[in-house]
N, C-alpha and C positions, 0 to 999 in steps of 0.2 A: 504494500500500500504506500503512495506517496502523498504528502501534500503541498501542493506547490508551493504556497507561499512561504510555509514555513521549512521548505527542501528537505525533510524529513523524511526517510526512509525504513521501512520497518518489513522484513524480510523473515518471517518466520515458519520457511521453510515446511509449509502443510502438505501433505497427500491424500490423498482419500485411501492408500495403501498403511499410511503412521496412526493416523486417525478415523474413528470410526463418523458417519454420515455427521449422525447429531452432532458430536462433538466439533466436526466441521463447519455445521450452517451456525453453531455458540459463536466459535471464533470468527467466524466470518461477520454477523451481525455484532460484535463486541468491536471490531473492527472500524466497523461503519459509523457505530457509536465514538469512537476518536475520530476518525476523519471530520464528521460532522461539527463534534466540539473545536477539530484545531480548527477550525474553517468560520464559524458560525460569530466568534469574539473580534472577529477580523475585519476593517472598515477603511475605506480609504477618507471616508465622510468624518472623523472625528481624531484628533490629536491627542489622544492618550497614547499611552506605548500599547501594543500590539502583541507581540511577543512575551512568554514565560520562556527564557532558557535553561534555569535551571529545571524548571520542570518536563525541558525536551531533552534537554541532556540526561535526565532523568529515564526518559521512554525508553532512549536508544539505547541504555545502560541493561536496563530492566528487559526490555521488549514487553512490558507489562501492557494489558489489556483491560480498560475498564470492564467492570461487573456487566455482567446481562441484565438491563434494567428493565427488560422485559416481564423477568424472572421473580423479580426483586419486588416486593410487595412496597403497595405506595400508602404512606401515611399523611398524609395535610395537617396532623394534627402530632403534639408531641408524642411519643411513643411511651408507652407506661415503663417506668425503669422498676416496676414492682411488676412488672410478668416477666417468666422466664423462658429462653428465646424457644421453648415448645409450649408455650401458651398459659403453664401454669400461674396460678398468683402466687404471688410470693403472702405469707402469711403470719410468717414470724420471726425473729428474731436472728434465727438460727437458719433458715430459711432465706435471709438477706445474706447472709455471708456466702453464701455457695450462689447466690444473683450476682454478690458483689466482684465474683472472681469473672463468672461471663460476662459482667458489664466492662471489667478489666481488659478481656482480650480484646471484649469489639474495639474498644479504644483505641489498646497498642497495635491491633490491626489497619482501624482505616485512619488513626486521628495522630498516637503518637509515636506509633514506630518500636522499638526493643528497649527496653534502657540497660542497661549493664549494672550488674548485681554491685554490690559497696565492692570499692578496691579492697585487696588483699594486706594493701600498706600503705598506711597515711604521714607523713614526716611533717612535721609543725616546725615553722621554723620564725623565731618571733625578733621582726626587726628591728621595731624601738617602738617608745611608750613617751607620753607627755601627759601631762594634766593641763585639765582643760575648766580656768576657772570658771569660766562661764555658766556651762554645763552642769560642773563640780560634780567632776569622777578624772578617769585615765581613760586615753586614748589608744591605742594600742595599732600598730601595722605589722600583721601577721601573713607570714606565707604557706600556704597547703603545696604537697606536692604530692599527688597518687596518679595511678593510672590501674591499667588492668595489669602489667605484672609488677610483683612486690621487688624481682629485681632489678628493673630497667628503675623502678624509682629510688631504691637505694646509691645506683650508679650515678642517675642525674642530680642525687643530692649531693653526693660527695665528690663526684669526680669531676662533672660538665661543668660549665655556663649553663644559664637559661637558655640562651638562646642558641646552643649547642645542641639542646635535648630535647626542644620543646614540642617533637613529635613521638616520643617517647613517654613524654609522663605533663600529666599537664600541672602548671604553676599558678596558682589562683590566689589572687593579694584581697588581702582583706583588709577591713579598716573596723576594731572590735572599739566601744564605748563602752568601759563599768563602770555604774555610779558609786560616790563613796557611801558611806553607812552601811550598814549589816546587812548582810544578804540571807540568805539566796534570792536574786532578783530573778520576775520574767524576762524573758527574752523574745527579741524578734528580727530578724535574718529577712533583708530587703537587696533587691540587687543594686548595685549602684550604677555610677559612669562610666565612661568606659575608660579611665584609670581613677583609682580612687582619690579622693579627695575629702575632707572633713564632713564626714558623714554623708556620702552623697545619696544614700534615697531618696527619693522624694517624700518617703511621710517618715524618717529615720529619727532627726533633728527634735520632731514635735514630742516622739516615745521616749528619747534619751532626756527631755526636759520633763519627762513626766515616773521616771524612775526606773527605764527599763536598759537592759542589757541588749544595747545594740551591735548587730553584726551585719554589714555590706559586704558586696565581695565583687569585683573587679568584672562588667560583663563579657569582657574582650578575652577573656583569661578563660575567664567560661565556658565561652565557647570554641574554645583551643580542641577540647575534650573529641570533638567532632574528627581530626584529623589523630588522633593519638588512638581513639577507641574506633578502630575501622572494620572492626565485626559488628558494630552496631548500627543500624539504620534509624537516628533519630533528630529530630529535633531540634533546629536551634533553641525553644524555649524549654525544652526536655532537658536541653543541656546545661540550663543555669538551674533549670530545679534542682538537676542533678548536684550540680554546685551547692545548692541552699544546705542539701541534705549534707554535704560534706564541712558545710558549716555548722553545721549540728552536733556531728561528730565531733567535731571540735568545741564548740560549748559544753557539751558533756563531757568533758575534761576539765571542766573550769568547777571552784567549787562557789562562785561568785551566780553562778545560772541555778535556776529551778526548772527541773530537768522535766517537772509536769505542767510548768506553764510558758512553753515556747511556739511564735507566732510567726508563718510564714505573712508578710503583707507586701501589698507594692499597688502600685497607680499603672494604667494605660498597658507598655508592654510587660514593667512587675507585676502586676496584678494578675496576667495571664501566665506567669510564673509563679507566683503565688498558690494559687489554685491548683496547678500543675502539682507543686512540690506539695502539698499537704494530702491532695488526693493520693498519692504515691507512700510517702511517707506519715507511717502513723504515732511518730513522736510527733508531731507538731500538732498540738490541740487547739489551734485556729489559727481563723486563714480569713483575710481582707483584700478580696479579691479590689480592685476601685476601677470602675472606667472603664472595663476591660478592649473596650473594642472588639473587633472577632480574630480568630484565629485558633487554633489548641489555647484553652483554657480560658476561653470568650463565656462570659455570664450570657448574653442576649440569645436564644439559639440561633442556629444556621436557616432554619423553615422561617423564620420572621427577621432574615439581614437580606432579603431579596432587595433589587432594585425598587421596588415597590416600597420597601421600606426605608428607601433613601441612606442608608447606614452603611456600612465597610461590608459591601459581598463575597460570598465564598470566591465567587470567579476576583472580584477584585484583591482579595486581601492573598489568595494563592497565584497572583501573577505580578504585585508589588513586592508582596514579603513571602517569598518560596519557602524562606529558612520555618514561617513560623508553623507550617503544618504539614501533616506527614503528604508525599506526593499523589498518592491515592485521593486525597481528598479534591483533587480539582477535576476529578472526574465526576462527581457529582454538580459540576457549575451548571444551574439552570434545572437540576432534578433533588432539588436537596428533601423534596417529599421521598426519595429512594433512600436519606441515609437512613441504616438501622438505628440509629443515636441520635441525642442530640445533644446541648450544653449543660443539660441538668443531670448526664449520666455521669458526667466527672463530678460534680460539684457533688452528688448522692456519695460518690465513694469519700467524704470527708466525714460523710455522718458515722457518728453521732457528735464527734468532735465538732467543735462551734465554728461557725461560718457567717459573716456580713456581707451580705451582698449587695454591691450598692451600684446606681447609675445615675446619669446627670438628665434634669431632663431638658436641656438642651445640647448635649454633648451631641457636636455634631459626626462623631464617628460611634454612636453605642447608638441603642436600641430599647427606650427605658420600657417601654408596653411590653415590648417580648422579655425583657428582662425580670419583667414583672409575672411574668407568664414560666421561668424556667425556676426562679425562686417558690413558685405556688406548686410547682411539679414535685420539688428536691422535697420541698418542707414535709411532703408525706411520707417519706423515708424515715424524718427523725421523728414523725407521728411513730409509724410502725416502732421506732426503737425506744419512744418513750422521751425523747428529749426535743420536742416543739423549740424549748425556751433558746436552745443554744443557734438556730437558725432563725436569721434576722436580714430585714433586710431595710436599707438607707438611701432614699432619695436625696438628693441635692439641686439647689437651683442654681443655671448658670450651664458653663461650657466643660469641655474636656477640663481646664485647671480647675484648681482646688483654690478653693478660700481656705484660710488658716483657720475658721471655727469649725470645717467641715473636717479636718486633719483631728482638731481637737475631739470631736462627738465623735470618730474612729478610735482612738485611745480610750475614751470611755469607756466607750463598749467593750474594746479588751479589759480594761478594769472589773468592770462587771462580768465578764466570760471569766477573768480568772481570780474572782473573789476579792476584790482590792475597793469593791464599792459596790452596796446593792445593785441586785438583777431590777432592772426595771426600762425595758427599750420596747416600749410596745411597738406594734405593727402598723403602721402607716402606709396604706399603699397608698400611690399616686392615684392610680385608677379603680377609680371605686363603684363603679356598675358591674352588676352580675346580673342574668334575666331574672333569676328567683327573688332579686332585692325590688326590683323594678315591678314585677307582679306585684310584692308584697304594700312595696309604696303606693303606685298606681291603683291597687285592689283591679286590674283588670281578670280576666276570664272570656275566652274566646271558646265555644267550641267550633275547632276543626273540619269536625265529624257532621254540622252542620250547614255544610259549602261543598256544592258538587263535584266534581272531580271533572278536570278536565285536562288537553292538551296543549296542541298546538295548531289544533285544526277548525275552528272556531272564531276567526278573523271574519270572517265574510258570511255566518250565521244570523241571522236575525232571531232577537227575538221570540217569535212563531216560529224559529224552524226554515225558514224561507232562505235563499241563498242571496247575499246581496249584490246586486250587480249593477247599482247605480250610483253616484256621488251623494246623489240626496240620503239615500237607504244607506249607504257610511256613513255623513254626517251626523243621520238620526241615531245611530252609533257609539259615536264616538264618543257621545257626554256620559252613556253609562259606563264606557272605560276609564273615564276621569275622574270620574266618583269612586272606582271601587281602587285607583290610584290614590286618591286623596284621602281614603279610610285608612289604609297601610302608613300613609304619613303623617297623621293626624292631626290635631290643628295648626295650621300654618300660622308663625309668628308674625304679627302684624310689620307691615315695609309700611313708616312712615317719610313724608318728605326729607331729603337729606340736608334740604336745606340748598346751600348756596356751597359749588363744590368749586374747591380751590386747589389747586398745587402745590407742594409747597418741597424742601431741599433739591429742586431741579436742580441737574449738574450734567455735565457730559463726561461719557465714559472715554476710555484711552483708544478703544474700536470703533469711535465715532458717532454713537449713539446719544441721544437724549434719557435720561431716567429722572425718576419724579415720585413723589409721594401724594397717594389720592384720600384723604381720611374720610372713611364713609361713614359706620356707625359704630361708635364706641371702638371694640380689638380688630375688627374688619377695616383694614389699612390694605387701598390698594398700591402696588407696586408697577410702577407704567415705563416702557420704553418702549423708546420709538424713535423714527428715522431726523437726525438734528435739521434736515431741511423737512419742511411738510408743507406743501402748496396744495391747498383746498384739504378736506374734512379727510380723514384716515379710518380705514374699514378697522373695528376692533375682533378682536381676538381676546375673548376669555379662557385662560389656560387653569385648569382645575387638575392639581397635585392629588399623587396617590396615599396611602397609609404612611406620611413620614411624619410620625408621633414627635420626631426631635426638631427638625427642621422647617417642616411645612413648605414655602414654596418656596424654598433656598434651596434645592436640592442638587444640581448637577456639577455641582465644582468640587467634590469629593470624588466622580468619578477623572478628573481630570480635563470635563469636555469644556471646551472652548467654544463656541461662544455660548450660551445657558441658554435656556426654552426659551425666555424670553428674549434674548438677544437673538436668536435666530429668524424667529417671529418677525421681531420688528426690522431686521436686513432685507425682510422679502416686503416691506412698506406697511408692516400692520401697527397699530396703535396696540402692541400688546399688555394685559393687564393680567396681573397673579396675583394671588393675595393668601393668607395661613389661613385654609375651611376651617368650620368649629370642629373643635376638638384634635388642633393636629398646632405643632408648631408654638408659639407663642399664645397658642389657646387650646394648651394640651392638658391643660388642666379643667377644663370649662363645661366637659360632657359626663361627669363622672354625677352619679345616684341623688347627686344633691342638687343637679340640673331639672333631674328626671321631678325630684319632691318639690319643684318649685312651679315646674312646667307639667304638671300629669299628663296631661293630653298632648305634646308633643314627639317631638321625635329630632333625633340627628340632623337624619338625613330631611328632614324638614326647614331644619335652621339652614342645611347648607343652600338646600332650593331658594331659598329665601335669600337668600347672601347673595346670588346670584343675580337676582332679579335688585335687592339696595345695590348690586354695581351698578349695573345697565341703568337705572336711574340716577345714580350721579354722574356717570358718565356719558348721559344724554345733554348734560350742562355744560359740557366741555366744548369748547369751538370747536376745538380740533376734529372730535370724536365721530363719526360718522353715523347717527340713530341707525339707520335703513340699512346698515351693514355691519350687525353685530355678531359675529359668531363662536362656537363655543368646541374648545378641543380639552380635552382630557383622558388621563392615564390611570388604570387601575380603577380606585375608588374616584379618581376624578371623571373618568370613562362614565360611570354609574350614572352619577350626578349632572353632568353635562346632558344625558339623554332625558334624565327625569325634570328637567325643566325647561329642557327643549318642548318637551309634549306636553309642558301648560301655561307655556309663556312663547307665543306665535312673534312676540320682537328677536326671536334668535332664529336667523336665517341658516344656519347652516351648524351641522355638531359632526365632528370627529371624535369617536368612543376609540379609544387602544385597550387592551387587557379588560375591558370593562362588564363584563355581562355574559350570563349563559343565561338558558330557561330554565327559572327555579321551580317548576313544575319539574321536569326530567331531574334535578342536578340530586339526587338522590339514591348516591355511590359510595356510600359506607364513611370509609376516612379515606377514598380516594380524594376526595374534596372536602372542602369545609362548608359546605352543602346553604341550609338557609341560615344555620350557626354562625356564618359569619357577619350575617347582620345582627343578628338578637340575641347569642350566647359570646361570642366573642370581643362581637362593641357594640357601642350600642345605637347603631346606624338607624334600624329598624323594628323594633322591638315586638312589635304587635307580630311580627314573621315568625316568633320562637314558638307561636302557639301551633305553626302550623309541621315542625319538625316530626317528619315518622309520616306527616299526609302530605307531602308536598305536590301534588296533583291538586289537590284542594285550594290550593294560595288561589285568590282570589284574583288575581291579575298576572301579568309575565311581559319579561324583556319583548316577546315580538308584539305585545300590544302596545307597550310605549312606544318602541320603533313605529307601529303605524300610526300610533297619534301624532307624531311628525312629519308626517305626507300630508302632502308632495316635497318639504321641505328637504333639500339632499343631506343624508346621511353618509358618514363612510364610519364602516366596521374593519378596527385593525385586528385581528385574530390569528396570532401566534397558533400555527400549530400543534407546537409541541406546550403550551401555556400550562402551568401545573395546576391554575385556579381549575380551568374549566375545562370538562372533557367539549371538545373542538365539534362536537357535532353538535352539541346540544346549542351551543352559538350559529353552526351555519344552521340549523331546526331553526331559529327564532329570524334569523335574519330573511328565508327562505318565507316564512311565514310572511312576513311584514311585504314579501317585495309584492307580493299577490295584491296589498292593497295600492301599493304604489302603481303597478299594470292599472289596476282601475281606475285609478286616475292619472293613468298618460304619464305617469312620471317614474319609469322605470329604471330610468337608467340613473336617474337623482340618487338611487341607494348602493351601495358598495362595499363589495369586500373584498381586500385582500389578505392574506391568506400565508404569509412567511413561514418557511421550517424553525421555527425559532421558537425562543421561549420568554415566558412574562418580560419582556423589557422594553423603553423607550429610546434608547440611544440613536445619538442624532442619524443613522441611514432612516430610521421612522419617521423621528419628526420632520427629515425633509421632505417623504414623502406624504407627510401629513400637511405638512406648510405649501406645498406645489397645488396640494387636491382644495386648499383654501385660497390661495391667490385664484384658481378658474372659480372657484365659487365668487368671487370678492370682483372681480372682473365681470362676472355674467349677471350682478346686480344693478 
């Protein structure tokens, strides 16, 4: 098999004479499955890098084959780390230890790779010491030197240079803090920079001023380990764990440490070391994962770091940083419903030992909802084992950095973990909707069982049974679709006047553009740019972001793309406008159970309809703005929303849906999807839809009747083939449906699908063809 652009060659010598048929048509379709992945991430349209070499170098090494994901059973949903991989429940105690060993291998299989048993000989070699009034204790720089044999590190002690030997035995400098007064102090083992320096972790400084035995250790040195232990297939972040624990060994020589309260912690890349090193090793009785971002040892999981979720993806974070995950894993890029695991199976292997798990909620490389979702998984682990109290988890507001109060309530809670100051850290989650809270607020009750059952064949129905074949016989139609649309979304929030809409930090960008700030109502701030010449009115473009909990419509500059949604928009002449929908972004806080007790009768995805329609009214104010050509593209959950206000608000002349929609009638696939769950179990988009979970034929309404509530209006359907939200037919079913009412009213070719081998994503090869199918729209106005 070759691929061109990446000149890749992979020759593994098949026969139908070596191998039997099946085994042949495995490798052959396992085959196709790489091709397609090294082909599918590759774009001449967008300026990221391109290429993963370490992980083609990797191929060539291996001649490795991704899994048959054929084969491979698909989950949407996190996988229970309490069944065991034959289905059994785990149910006790005793019982989790023997989960806990198969959660291990899946691990070291697709995630971390081998790690290597403790060396045979560890040599402590202690360079010098100062006291450090500040602090008020001794500082201490210490050298480790082991490797895998006990002689080659005996030799590099005594006889080499460092850097004589340092493929032989690896040399790891460390930088130890013990405070003065009576001990035995806790300790905690942070990786530092990458040569040490006075306490270099990032939360080290704060535990040393709060009484603890601090130990860094060198992360350049760390990962030396990688060329020295070349039996082992692991991990750059494996390999500073691996370090931590060697730091440990070494603490437990000290008679200054308390050998039962020692804390693995670290922020961003420590943190996914952290977690690493505590789940592996079970001397370390808590672990302070912070920030993690993704990678081996990521709190957020991998099924909610999609592009969809705006955060650091499997495909991005294994084709920047190759070092941080075992190379198996970037064949899962674009199918992460195929991994077996997810981030709450490492984080499980700490239980029952204490664990804080925290996330920012605007860090714009974490994931606080999923994070929030893999901490609710774990916590039932230390249910099973009886220790709730010691898994906890800490939100923070703000970015990727730390505030120093948020360093300080990290310390705490080790204080409290390890007996230095009452247990008292209750549970705060960020997001505080569940459907069962929202029944019980609401006191709703729907029966189901009450509402026909129906499909997808029913567009052109009348009433009586009659087949409709005329425009009028649609129209008379159409308002009982809109009613049983507007039951599911429930009272719409009133759009009052915005008033008088102004401008205001207009600037120009470095790429020639206009941007501007639009304040519409209350956190509903639009974000506008647009072309810096503009001779006569400018066709707008409303851009509706998907599920990005941290960012909202900030999203494309983490993947590296140049120029962003909105700048792309506005270089083809559109007055484009973005703005954070409720509940995402800068109003990620806003949707949670206490929304629901203020608003009963509303809904999510109500407010966001709504939002849509207070733009389009203040941006009918605008000179610039063009009324008579405003139209509406969106990704994902923006996909959704763009259609459902397309079909009850006729000022939006045109909607581009991407990832956005299946027939929730059909989308009732086990945990191959996330079925109508993901509106009214998972967020709380649409709540009244949870009642209809188990009858999904019964929903009252579906995607191909909103689709034809917007005929003749042209629609284009972006639908990823290989999409993991939606099985792909159940999208061309709705679309296929809708186009029958378009034929009847003469406007068939206004609706559109095309149809990519690809998977849930927007990158710019889409949006330009989503921005091309809007300039003919925008032009034929």
């Amino acid at each position: 098999m070759t691929s061109k652009r990446s000149n890749l060659t992979y020759d593994f010598g098949l026969s139908e004479v070596e191998v039997g048929c099946q085994e042949l048509r495995d490798r052959l379709k396992r085959s196709a499955h790489l091709r397609h992945l090294l082909e599918v991430y590759h774009s001449d349209e967008d300026d990221k890098p391109h290429d993963a070499p370490a992980w083609e170098t990797w191929l060539r090494e291996s001649g490795e084959l991704p899994p048959n994901f054929d084969a491979l059973p698909t989950n949407a949903f996190l996988p229970d780390v309490l069944v065991f991989n034959d289905g059994r429940m785990v149910r006790t105690p005793e019982e989790w230890q023997q989960r806990r060993q198969e959660v291990l291998d899946i691990l070291e299989h697709y995630q971390l790779g081998s790690p290597p048993p403790a060396p045979p000989k560890m040599v402590v070699e202690e360079l010098d010491s100062a006291q450090d009034a500040v602090l008020q204790g001794t500082v201490k720089h210490v050298r480790l030197v082991y490797g895998p044999s006990a002689k080659a590190v005996a030799a590099d002690t005594h006889q080499l240079s460092k850097d004589a030997c340092i493929l032989r035995s690896v040399h790891l400098n460390l930088e130890v803090f013990i405070p003065h007064g009576q001990g035995p102090f806790p300790a905690v083992v942070e990786v530092g920079s990458g040569r040490t320096g006075h306490l270099a972790g990032y939360l080290s400084s704060t535990a040393a001023r709060r009484g603890y035995v601090v130990c860094t250790f060198d992360r350049l040195d760390a990962f030396t380990a990688r060329d020295v232990y070349l039996d082992y297939e692991y991990n750059q972040l494996g390999w500073w764990a691996y370090a931590a624990s060697r730091c440990i060994d070494y603490l437990c020589r000290l008679d200054e440490v308390d050998q039962s309260r020692i804390a693995a912690i670290g922020h961003s890349r420590g943190g996914k070391m952290s977690l690493i090193a505590a789940a592996l090793d079970e001397r370390i009785t808590a672990s302070i994962p912070s920030h993690t971002g993704s990678a081996a040892g990521t709190v957020p999981p991998w099924r909610y770091m999609g592009e969809k979720y705006g955060a650091e993806t499997l495909e991005a974070s294994t084709r920047l940083y190759p070092y941080w995950n075992h190379p198996r894993m970037r064949f899962f890029s674009g199918r992460e419903n195929k991994l077996p695991f997810d981030s709450h199976f490492l984080m499980a292997l700490v239980a029952p030992r204490a664990l804080l798990v925290t996330e920012g909620d605007a860090d714009d490389v974490g994931e606080p909802w999923g994070g929030q979702q893999a901490y609710l998984a774990t916590r039932k682990v230390y249910e099973l084992l009886g220790h709730p109290e010691r898994c906890n988890i800490a939100f923070s507001s703000g970015g990727h950095r730390l505030a120093e109060e948020v360093k300080e309530q990290y310390v705490d809670w080790l204080d409290m973990q390890f007996g230095r100051r009452p247990l008292d850290f209750p549970e705060k989650l960020m997001y505080t909707y569940t459907f069962d809270k929202w029944r019980e607020v609401v006191g709703a009750a729907v029966d189901a069982t009450s509402f026909p059952e129906k499909g997808l064949d029913d567009l052109l129905v009348g009433e009586a049974g009659s087949l409709i074949q005329t425009r009028e016989a649609w129209l008379a139609k159409k308002g009982a679709i809109a009613k049983r649309i507007l039951w599911g979304l429930g009272e719409l929030p009133a759009v009052k006047d915005v008033g008088q809409a102004k401008l205001v930090d207009v600037r120009k960008t470095d790429i020639g553009l206009m941007k501007a700030t639009l304040p519409i109502a209350g956190k509903l701030v639009g974000h506008l740019t647009y072309p810096d010449e503009t001779p006569g009115k400018l066709p707008v473009v409303i851009y509706l972001h998907a599920y990005l909990d941290a960012l909202g419509y900030d999203w494309p500059a983490e993947y590296g793309w140049a120029p962003s949604v909105g700048e792309r928009l506005a270089q083809k002449g559109f007055l484009a406008v973005e703005y954070d929908q409720f509940g995402y972004g800068t109003r990620n806080h806003d949707s949670g159970i206490e929304f629901y007790t203020e608003h009963p009768r509303q809904s999510a995805m109500g407010v966001m309809v709504q939002d849509v329609r207070r733009a389009i009214d203040a941006l009918s104010k605008l000179d610039m703005a063009d009324r008579d050509r405003v139209m509406v593209a969106g990704f994902s959950l923006g996909g959704a929303v763009g259609l459902y206000v397309a079909a009850l608000d006729e000022r939006i002349k045109a909607v581009a849906s991407t990832c956005g929609f299946a027939s929730m009638r059909l989308d009732a696939h086990g945990n191959e999807t996330e079925g109508l769950k993901r509106y009214s179990h998972l967020r709380p988009t649409l709540p009244r839809l949870g009642f209809f979970v188990g009858h999904e034929a019964r929903v009252p309404y579906d995607f191909h009747e909103i689709l034809a509530l917007i005929a003749p209006r042209p629609v284009l359907v972006l639908a990823p083939i290989l999409d993991q939200d939606w099985f792909h037919e159940d999208v061309v079913g709705c679309y296929e449906a809708a186009s029958a009412v378009y034929r009847l009213l003469g406007a068939e070719d206004r609706i559109q699908i095309h149809t990519p081998l690809d998977f849930n994503r927007y990158p710019p090869k889409y949006q330009n063809k989503v921005n091309e199918w809007l300039c003919g729209i925008a032009e034929s106005l």
